[in-house]
GUDREN-548545 format. One record per residue (C-alpha): x, y, z; residue number from 1. Coordinates in pm, 1 decimal. Layout:
BEGIN
X=X&Y=Y&Z=Z&resi=NUM
...
***
This chain:
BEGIN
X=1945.0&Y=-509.2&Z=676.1&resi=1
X=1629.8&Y=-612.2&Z=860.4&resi=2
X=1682.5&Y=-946.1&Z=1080.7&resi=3
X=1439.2&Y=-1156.6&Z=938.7&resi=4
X=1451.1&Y=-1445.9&Z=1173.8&resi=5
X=1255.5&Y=-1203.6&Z=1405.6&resi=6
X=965.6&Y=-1312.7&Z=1247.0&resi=7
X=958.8&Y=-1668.6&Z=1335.4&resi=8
X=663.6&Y=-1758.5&Z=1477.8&resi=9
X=467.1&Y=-1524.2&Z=1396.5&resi=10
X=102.9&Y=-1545.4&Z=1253.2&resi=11
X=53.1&Y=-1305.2&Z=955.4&resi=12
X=-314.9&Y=-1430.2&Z=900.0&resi=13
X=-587.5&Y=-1550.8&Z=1050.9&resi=14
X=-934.2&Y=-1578.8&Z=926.2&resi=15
X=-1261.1&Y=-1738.0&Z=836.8&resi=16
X=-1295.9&Y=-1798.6&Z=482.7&resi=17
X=-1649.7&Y=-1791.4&Z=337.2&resi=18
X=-1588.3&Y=-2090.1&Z=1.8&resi=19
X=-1850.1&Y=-2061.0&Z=-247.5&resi=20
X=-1971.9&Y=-2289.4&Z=-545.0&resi=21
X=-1816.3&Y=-1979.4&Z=-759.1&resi=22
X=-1470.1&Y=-1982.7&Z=-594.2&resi=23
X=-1455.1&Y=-2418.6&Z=-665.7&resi=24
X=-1571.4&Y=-2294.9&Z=-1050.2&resi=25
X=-1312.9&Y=-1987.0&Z=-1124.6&resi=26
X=-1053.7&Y=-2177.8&Z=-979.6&resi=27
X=-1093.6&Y=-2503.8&Z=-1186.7&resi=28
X=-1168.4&Y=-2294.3&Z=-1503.3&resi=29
X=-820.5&Y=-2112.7&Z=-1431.8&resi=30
X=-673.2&Y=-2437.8&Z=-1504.5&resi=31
X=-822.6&Y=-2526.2&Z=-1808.8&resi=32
X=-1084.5&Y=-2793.6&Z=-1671.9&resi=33
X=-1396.1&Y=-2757.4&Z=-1869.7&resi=34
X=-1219.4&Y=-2739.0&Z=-2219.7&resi=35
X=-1432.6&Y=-3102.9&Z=-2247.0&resi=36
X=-1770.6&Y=-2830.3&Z=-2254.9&resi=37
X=-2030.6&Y=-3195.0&Z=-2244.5&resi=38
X=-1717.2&Y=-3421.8&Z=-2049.1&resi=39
X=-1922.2&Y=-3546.6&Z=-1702.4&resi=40
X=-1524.3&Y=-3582.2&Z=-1588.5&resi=41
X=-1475.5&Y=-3209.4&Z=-1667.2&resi=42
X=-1838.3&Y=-3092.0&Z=-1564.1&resi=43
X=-1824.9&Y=-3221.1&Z=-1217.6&resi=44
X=-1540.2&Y=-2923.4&Z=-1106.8&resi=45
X=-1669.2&Y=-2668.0&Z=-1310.4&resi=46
X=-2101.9&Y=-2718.4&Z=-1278.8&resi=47
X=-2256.6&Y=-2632.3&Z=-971.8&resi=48
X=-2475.8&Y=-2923.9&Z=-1002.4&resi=49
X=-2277.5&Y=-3208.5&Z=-814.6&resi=50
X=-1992.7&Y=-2964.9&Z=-752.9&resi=51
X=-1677.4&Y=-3113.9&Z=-681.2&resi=52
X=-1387.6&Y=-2918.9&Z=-455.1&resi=53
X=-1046.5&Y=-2994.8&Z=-614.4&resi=54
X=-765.9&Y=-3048.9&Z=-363.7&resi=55
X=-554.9&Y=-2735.7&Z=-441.2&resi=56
X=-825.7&Y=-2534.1&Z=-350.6&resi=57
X=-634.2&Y=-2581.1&Z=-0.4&resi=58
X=-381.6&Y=-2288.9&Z=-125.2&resi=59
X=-702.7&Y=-2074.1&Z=-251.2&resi=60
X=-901.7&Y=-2124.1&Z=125.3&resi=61
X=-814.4&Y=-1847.3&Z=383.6&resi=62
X=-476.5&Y=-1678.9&Z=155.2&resi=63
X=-314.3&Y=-1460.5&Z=314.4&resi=64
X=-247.6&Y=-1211.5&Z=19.9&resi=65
X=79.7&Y=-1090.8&Z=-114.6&resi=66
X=124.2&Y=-996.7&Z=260.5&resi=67
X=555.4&Y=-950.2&Z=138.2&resi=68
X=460.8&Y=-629.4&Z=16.9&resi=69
X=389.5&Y=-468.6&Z=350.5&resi=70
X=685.1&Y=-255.4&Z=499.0&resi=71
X=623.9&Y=-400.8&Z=783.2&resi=72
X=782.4&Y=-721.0&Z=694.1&resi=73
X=1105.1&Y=-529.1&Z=532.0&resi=74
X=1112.0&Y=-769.9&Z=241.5&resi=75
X=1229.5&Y=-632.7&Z=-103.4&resi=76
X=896.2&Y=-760.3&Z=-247.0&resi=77
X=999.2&Y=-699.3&Z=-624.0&resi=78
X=1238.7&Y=-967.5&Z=-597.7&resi=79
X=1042.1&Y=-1271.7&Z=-414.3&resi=80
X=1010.2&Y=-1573.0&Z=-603.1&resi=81
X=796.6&Y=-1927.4&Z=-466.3&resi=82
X=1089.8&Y=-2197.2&Z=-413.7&resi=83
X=858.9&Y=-2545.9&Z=-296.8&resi=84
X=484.8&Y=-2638.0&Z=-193.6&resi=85
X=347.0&Y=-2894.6&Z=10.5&resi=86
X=4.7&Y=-2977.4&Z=70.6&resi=87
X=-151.7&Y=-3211.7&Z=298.7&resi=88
X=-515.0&Y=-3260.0&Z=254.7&resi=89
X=-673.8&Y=-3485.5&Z=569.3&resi=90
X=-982.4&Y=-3443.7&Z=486.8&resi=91
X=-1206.2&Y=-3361.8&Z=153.5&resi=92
X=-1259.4&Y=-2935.2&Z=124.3&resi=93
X=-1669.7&Y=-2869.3&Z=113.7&resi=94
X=-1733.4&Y=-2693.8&Z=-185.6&resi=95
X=-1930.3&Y=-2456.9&Z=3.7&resi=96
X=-1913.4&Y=-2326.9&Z=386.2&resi=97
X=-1734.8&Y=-2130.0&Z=645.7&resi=98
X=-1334.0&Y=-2218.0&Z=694.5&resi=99
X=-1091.1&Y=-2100.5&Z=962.8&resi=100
X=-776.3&Y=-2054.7&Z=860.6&resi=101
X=-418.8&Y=-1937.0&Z=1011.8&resi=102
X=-122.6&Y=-1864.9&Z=877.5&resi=103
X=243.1&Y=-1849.2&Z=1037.3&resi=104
X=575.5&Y=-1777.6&Z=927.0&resi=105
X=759.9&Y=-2141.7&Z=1081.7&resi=106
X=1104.5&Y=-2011.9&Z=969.8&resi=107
X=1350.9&Y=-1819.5&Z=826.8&resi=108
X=1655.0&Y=-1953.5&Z=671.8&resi=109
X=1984.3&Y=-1676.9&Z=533.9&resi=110
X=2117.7&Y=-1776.6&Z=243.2&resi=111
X=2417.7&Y=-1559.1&Z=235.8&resi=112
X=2407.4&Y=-1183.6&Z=133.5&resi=113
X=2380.2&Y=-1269.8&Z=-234.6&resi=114
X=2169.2&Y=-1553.2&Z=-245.2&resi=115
X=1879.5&Y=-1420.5&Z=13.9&resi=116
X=1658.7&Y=-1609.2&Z=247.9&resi=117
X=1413.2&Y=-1901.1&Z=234.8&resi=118
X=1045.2&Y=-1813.6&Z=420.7&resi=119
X=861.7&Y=-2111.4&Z=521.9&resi=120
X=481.0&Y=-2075.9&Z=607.4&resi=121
X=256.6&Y=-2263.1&Z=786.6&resi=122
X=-116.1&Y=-2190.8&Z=666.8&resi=123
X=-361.2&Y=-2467.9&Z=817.2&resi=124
X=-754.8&Y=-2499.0&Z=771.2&resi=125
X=-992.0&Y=-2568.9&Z=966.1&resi=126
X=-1414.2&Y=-2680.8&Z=905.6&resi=127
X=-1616.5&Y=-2509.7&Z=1187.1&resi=128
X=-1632.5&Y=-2763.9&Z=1403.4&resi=129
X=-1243.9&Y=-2754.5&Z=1482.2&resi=130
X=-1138.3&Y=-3022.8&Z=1246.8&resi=131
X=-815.9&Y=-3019.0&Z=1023.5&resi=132
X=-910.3&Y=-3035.5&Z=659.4&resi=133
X=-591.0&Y=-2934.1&Z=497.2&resi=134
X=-192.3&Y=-2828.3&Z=584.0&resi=135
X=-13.1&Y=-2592.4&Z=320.9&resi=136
X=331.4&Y=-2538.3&Z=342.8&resi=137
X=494.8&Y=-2276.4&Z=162.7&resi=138
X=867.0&Y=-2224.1&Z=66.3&resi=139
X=919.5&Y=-1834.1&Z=-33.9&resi=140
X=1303.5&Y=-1732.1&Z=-186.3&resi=141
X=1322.1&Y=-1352.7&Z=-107.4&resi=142
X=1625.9&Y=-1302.0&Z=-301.8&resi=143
X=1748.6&Y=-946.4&Z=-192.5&resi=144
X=1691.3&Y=-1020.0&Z=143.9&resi=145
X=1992.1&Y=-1250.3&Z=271.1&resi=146
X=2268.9&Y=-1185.1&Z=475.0&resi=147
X=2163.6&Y=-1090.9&Z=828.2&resi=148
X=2232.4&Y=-1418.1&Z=961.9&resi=149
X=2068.8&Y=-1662.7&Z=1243.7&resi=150
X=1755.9&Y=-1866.6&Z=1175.8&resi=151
X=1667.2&Y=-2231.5&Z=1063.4&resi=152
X=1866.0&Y=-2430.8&Z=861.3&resi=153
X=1766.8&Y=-2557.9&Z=501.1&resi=154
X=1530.3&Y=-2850.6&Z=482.6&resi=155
X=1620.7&Y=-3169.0&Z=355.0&resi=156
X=1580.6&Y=-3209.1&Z=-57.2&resi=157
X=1295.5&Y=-3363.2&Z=-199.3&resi=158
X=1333.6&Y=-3639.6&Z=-361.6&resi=159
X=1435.4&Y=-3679.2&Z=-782.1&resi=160
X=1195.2&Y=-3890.4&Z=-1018.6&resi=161
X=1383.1&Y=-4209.7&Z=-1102.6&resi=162
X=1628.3&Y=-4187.8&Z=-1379.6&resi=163
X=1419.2&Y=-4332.4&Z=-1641.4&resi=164
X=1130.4&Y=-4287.6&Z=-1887.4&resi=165
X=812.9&Y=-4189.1&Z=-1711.1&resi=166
X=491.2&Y=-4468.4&Z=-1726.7&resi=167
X=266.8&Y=-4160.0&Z=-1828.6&resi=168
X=252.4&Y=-3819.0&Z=-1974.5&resi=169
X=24.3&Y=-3575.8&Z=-2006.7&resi=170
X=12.0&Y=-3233.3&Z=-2233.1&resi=171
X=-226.3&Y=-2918.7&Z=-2077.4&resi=172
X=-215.4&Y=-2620.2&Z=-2267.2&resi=173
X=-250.0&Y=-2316.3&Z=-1994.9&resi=174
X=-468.5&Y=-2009.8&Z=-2177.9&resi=175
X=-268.5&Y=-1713.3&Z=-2269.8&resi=176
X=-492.2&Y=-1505.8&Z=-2014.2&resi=177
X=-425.2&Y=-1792.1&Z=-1731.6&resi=178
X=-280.8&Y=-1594.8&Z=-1476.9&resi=179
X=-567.2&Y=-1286.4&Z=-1529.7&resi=180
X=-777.7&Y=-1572.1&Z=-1392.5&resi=181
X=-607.6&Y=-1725.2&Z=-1145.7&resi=182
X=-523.1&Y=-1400.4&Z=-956.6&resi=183
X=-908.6&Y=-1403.4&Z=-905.6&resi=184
X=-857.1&Y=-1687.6&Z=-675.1&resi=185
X=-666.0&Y=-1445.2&Z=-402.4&resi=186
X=-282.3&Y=-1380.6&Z=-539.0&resi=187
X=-311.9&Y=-1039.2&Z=-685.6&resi=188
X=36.6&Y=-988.4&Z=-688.3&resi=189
X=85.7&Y=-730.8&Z=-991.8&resi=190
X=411.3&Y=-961.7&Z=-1132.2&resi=191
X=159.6&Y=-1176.4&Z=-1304.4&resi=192
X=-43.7&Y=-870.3&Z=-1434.7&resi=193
X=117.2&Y=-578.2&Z=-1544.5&resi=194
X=383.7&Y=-591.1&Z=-1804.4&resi=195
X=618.7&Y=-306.0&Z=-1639.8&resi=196
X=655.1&Y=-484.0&Z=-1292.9&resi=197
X=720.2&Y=-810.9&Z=-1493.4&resi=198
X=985.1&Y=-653.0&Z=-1682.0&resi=199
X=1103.7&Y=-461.5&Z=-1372.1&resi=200
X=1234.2&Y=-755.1&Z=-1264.3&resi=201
X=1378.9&Y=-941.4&Z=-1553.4&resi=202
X=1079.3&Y=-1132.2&Z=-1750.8&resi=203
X=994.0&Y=-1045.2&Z=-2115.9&resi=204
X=642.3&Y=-1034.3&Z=-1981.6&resi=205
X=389.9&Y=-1139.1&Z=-1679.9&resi=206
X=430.0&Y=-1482.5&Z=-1539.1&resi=207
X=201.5&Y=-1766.8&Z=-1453.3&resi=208
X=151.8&Y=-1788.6&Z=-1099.1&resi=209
X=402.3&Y=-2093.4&Z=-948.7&resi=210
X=49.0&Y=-2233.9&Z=-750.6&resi=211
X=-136.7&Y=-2249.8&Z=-1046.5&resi=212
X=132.6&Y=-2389.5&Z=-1249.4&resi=213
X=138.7&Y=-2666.2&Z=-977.8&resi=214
X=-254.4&Y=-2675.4&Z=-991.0&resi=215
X=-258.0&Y=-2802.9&Z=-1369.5&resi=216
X=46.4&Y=-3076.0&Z=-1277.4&resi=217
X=-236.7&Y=-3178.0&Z=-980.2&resi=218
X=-491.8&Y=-3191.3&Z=-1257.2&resi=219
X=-276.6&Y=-3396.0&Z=-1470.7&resi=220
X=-224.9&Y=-3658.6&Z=-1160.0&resi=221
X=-609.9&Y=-3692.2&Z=-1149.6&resi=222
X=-647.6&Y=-3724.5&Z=-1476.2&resi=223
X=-405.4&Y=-3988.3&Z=-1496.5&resi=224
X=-339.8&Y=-4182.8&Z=-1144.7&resi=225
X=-702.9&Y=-4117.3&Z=-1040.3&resi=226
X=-934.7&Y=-4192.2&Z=-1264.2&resi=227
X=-1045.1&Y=-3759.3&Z=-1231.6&resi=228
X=-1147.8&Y=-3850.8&Z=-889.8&resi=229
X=-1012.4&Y=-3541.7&Z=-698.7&resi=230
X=-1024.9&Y=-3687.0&Z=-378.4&resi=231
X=-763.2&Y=-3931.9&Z=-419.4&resi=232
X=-530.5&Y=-3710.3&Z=-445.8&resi=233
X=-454.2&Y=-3630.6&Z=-80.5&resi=234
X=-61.2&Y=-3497.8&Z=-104.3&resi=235
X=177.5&Y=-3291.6&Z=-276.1&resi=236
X=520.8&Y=-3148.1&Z=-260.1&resi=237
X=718.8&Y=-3018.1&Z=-531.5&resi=238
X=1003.5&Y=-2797.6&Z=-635.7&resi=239
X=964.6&Y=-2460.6&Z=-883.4&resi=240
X=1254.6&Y=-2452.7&Z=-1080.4&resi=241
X=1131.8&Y=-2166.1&Z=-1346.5&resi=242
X=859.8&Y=-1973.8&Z=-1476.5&resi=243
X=560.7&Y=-2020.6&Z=-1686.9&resi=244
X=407.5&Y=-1768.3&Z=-1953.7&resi=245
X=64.2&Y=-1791.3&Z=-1970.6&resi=246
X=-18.8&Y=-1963.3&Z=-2291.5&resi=247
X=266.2&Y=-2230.7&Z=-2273.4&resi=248
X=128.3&Y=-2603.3&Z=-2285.0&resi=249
X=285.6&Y=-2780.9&Z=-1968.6&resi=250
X=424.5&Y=-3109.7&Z=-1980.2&resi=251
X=355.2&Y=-3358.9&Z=-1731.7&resi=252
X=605.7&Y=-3656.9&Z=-1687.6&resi=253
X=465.9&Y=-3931.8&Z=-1444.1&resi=254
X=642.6&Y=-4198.0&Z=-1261.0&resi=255
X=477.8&Y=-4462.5&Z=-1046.0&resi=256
X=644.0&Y=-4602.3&Z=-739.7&resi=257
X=575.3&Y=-4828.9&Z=-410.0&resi=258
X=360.7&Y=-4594.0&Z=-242.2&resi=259
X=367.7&Y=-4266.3&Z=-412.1&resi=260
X=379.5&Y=-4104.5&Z=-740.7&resi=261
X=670.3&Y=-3861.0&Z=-857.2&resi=262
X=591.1&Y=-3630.3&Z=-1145.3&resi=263
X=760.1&Y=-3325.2&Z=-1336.3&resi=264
X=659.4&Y=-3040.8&Z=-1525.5&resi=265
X=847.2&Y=-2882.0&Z=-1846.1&resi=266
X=719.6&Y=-2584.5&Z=-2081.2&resi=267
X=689.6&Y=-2802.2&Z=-2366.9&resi=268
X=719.1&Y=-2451.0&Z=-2637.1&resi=269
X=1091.2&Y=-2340.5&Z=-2447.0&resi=270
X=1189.7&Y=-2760.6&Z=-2349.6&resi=271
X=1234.9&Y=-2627.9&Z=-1972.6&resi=272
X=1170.2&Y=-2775.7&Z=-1653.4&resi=273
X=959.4&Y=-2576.7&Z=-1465.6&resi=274
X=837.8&Y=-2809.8&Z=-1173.3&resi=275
X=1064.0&Y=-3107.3&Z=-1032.2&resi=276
X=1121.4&Y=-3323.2&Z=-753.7&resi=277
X=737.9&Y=-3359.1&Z=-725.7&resi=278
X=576.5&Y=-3600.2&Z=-492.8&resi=279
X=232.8&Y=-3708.7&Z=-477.4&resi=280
X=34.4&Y=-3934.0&Z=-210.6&resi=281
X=-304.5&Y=-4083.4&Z=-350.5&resi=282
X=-516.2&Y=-4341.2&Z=-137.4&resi=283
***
């Protein structure tokens, strides 16, 4: 059993990230924006002409790639599965441009032998001149990887939406060939592609990547707490809590507090819960 805490610290990325006008487009049409074909509210993500960068393109800029497959890392790839997200964006992505960014694996946290490790990454992003435009952080459950001991311990639990009836909700049906475009924005991993790895592991078919399941909740907070204005949506943290098939129409459920927003995310077709504990921050 590989001691995965050894990795702490370490970068497993590092690049400069040419963005195009193209990338901003495929990734807002993997989300459904654009189903409005003459909406100025839709056309303004998905039209090159007064191109708009949506904020979760700060998972898309500078990805490191499904780097868990490498041997190198000793993770039992098959079985990974995304556990939380966070993203911090400081300042506005250009739709358009050169971006550094660098990715690092901030900690390692054993589970037990049968329940396997959290892997937290680090990926920040940088414009040219040096300044921070956006913090991702990244919560991977390797689940046939625990028991070797040492490491961080678990982080603190996000916080629940309030136990009442939400002030908004919002249906998005996700295409049935959502995650054959999404995967086009960098996460190629073959569990949301090919039918025999999907069932390899348990699902009656590929599954809809967790960051673009998160990406259509984000589009249902600007749709609904910012008027489609993109840029007010400047935060983001949120729990997976089960997968999507491509095709299902997602649920939003909307709560609005002091000085945030909490949100959750069912499959409305199967009535489960596939995002929680979701946090938002918009100025």
């Amino acid at each position: 059993m590989p001691d995965h805490s050894q990795l702490i610290g370490r970068v497993i990325d590092e690049q400069h990230s040419v963005v195009s006008e193209r990338d901003n487009i495929l990734y807002a049409l993997s989300l459904g924006f654009g189903s409005e074909a003459t909406d100025p509210r839709h056309l303004q993500y998905v039209y090159e002409e007064g191109l708009k960068s949506l904020p979760g393109m700060a998972m898309i800029v500078a990805y490191p790639g499904f780097w868990m497959r490498d041997p190198a890392y000793g993770f039992k790839w098959q079985q990974v599965l995304h556990a939380e997200e966070t993203i911090e964006v400081h300042h506005p992505l250009p739709v358009s441009g050169t971006l550094r960014g660098r990715t690092l694996i901030e900690d390692v946290v054993d589970r037990g032998a049968d329940k396997g490790c959290f892997v937290y990454l680090r990926k920040e992003i940088h414009d040219e001149s040096g300044r921070l435009l956006a913090t991702v952080l990244s919560n991977t459950l390797a689940r046939g990887d625990g028991g070797f001991g040492g490491g961080g311990k678990p982080r603190a639990a996000m916080a629940a939406p309030p136990d009442r009836s939400p002030d908004q909700v919002l249906d998005i049906p996700t295409l049935p060939q959502s995650a054959l475009l999404y995967r086009l924005c960098g996460d190629m991993n073959p569990l949301h592609a090919d039918p025999e790895v999907a069932r390899s592991v348990g699902f009656e078919r590929p599954i809809l990547h967790g960051r673009c399941t998160l990406s259509v909740a984000m589009r249902a907070l600007i749709e609904c707490c910012c008027g489609f204005d993109a840029d007010r949506l400047r935060g983001v943290q949120v729990r997976f809590s089960s997968p999507v098939l491509p095709g299902e129409t997602l649920r939003t459920e909307i709560w609005q507090g002091e000085s945030n927003v909490h949100f959750r995310t069912r499959a409305v077709e199967r009535d489960v819960v596939v995002l929680n504990h979701g946090n938002a921050r918009i100025n």
